[in-house]
N, C-alpha and C positions, 0 to 999 in steps of 0.2 A: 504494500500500500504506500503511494507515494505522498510525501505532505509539502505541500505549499512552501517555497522557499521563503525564506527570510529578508526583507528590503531593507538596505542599509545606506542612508545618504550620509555619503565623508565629504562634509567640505574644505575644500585645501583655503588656505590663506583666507578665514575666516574672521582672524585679524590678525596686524604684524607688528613688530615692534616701532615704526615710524612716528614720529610726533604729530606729521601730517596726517594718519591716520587716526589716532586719540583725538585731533580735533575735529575730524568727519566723525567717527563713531559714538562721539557726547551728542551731534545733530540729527543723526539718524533719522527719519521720522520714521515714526509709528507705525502707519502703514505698510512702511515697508518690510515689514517684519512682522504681518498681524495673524498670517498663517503660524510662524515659526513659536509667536506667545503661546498662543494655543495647544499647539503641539506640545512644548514642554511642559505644560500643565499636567498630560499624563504620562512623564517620563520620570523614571529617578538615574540617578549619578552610576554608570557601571564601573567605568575605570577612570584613571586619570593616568596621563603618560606624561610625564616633566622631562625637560630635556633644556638644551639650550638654543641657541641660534649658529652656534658653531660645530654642532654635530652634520656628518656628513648627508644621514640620512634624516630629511625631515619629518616631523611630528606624519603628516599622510602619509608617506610613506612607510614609516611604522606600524599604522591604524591597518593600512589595507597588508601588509605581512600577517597582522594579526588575525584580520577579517579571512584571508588565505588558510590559517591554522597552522601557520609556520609559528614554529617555537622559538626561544632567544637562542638556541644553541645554533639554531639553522639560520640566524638572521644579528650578523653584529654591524656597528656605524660602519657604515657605508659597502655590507656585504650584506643586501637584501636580495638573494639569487631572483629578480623579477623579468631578467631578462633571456634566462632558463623556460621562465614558463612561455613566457611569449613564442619560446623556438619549440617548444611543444606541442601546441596546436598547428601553424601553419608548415613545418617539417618534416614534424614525427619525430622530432630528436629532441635533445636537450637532456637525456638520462644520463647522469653521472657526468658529461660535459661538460664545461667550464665556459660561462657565455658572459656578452655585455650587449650593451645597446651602443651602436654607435650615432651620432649625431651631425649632421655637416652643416658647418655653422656657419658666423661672422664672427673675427674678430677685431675690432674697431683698435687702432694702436696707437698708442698716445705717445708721450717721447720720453715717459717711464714706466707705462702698465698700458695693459688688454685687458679692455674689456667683451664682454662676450655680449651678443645685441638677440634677443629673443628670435630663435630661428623661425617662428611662424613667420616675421617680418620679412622672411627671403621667398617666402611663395613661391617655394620649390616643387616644380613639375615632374612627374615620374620620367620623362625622358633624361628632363634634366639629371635627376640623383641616378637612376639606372647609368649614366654616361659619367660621371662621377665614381660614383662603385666601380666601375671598369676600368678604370683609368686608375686608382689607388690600389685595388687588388694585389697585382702583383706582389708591391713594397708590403703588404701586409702578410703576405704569404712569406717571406722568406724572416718574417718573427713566427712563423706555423699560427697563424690567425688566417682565416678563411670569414668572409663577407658575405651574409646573406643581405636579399634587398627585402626588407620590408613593409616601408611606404615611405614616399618620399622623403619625410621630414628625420627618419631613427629607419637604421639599418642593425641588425643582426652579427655579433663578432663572436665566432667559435675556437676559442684555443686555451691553451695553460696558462699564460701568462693574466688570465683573470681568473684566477683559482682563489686566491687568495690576493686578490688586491684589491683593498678600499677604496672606492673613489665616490665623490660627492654628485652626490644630485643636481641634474641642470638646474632644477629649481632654487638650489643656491646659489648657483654661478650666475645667472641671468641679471645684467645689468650691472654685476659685481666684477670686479679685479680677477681676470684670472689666476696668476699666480697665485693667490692664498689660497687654491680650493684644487689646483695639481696634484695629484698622487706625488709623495715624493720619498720613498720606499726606496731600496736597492733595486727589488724587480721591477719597479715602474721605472726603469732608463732608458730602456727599450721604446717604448711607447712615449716617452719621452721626446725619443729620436726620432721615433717614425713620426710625429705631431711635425717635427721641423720641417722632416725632409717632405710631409704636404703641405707644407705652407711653401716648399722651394716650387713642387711641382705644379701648384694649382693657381701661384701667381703669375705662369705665364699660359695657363688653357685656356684652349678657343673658345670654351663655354662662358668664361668667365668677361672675356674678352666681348662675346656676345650679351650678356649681362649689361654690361658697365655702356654698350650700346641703347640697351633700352633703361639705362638709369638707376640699375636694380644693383643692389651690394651683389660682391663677390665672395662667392665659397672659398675663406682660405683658411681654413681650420676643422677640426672634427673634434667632437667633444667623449666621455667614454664613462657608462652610468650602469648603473643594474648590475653590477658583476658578482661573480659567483656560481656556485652549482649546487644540484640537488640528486641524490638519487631518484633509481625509476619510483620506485614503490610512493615516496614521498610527491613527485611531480604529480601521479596519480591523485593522488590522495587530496593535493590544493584543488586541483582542478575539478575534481568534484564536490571541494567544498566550495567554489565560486557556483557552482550547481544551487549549492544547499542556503548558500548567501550572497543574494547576486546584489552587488554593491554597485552603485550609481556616485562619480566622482566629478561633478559638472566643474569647470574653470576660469566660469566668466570674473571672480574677484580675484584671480590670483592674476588675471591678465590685464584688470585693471592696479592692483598694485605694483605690477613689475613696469606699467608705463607711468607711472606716478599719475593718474587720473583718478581722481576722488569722486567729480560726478559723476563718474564711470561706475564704480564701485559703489555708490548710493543706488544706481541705476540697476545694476546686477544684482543687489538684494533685492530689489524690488521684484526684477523676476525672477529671479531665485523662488522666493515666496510663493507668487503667483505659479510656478511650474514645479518642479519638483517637489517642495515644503508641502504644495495645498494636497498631493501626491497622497505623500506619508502620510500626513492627518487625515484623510480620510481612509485608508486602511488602518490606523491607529482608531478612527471612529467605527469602521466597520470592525472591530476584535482582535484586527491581527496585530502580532507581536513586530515590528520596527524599531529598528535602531539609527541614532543619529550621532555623529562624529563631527565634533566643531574643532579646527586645527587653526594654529597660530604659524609662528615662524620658531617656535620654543616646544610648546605641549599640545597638547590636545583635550579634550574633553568629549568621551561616551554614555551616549545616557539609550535606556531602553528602556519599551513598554510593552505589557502582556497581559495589559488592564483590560478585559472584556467588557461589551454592555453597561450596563447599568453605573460599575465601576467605573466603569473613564468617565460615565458623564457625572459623579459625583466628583472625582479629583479638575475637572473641568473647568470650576466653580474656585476650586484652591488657587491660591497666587503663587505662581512659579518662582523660581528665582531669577531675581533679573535678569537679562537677556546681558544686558552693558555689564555686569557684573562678570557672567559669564564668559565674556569675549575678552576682557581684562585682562584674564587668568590665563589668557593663550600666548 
């Protein structure tokens, strides 16, 4: 007999640690967040995850390892095997494997740091990152790293050399100084090297050359996230529990915080609320058990309800705990 999966909304960058944000998030208005008061009316507190702003893997990224059923032994800062699972489905591999995501970015260079520029921004076309991947291959291959393509924007990296190497989430790096967020390990020198020697190759490709024709940044960098592996029995095992708990991870406020746009971010809770939030609360009204995951740039916050009938509409009536209070804490 099969039961009903469980609906879990994690939202990323729910608040950050920015000044500019604390003073959009005191303004907030009300309505935009009139589904999400509700909601937590029939929710209590399940875990709390502290952390800080300098851990490689962030609070969501945490939550959804967690939501996966990956345990701490399977999952430490910045070796959350995610990019294992991804080569799972669309392969048939990733068992016992050692994988990452690769990224082909922008890096913007100043005349003492790089910064790395949100790659949605490069509106890269599947021709384009497929003729990309072909063109880098090689030099990846002779560190014994093979390149799958996956969608334009994050490619597939299969080899040793991410067995055990940490590395930090684009979502850290976006907008930020690259160098503080490098692997910088002994076995990360490699990949080190191979980073330069694309930035020699890709600064003089026709692609990019075509690029800079139509006005658009150029590819000369690749970023490297998700690393790690998992046995078969365990990749099984996550993957039917994304079965058993199918989590929904929408990103329209973490894309307004990485462009510094705050009525952006006022905007995106609003439908936030309006779409996903008004979601939850009504399977939360109709009995079912939902969980919700508010993340910051430090912790997180899980709260869940399994209040049927009668009960949710008596806790309905109770005053939650503030919302601003809650987003504080992130």
């Amino acid at each position: 007999m099969s039961t009903a999966p469980l609906h879990h909304l994690l939202i990323p960058f729910a608040a950050c640690s920015a000044e500019a944000w604390r003073a959009t998030a005191r303004v907030l208005p009300r309505e935009s967040t009139r589904n999400l008061t509700q909601l937590l009316r029939g929710m209590k507190r399940e875990l709390t995850d502290a952390g800080d702003a300098r851990t490689l893997s962030p609070p969501h990224e945490r939550a959804l390892a967690r939501a996966l059923g990956l345990t701490a032994a399977e999952t430490r800062d910045g070796l959350i095997p995610l990019a294992a699972l991804d080569a799972a489905v669309p392969l048939q591999a990733g068992a016992g494997l050692a994988w990452a995501w690769i990224t082909p970015c922008h890096w913007s260079m100043g005349s003492d740091r790089a910064t790395l520029t949100d790659p949605a921004t490069l509106a890269l076309q599947e021709d384009e990152s497929r003729a990309l991947l072909a063109a880098m291959q090689p030099y990846f291959e002779t560190d014994g790293i093979t390149l799958h393509y996956l969608a334009p924007e994050r490619w597939l990296a299969e080899g040793e050399p991410f067995r055990e190497l940490p590395t930090a989430s684009l979502d850290r790096v976006l907008g930020s100084t690259v160098d503080a967020w490098l692997p910088d390990s002994r076995s990360a020198r490699p990949l080190r090297r191979l980073q330069n020697e694309m930035q020699m190759l890709l600064y003089t490709h026709p692609l990019n050359d075509a690029r800079a024709a139509r006005r658009q940044l150029p590819v000369n960098s690749f970023w490297i996230s998700g690393t790690g592996a998992l046995p078969a029995r365990r990749i099984a095992d996550a993957l039917a529990q994304r079965q058993r708990e199918q989590v929904s991870m929408p990103r329209s406020l973490a894309e307004s915080i990485f462009s510094n746009d705050w009525n952006a971010y006022t905007q995106a809770w609003a439908a936030l609320d309006a779409g996903e939030v008004a979601q939850l609360l009504a399977l939360q009204r109709a009995g079912k058990t939902v969980r919700l995951t508010l993340c910051g740039d430090r912790n997180a916050l899980t709260l869940e309800t399994s209040r049927p009938g009668l009960i949710a509409k008596i806790s309905s009536i109770l005053a939650p705990e503030p919302l601003q209070n809650m987003l504080e804490q992130l």
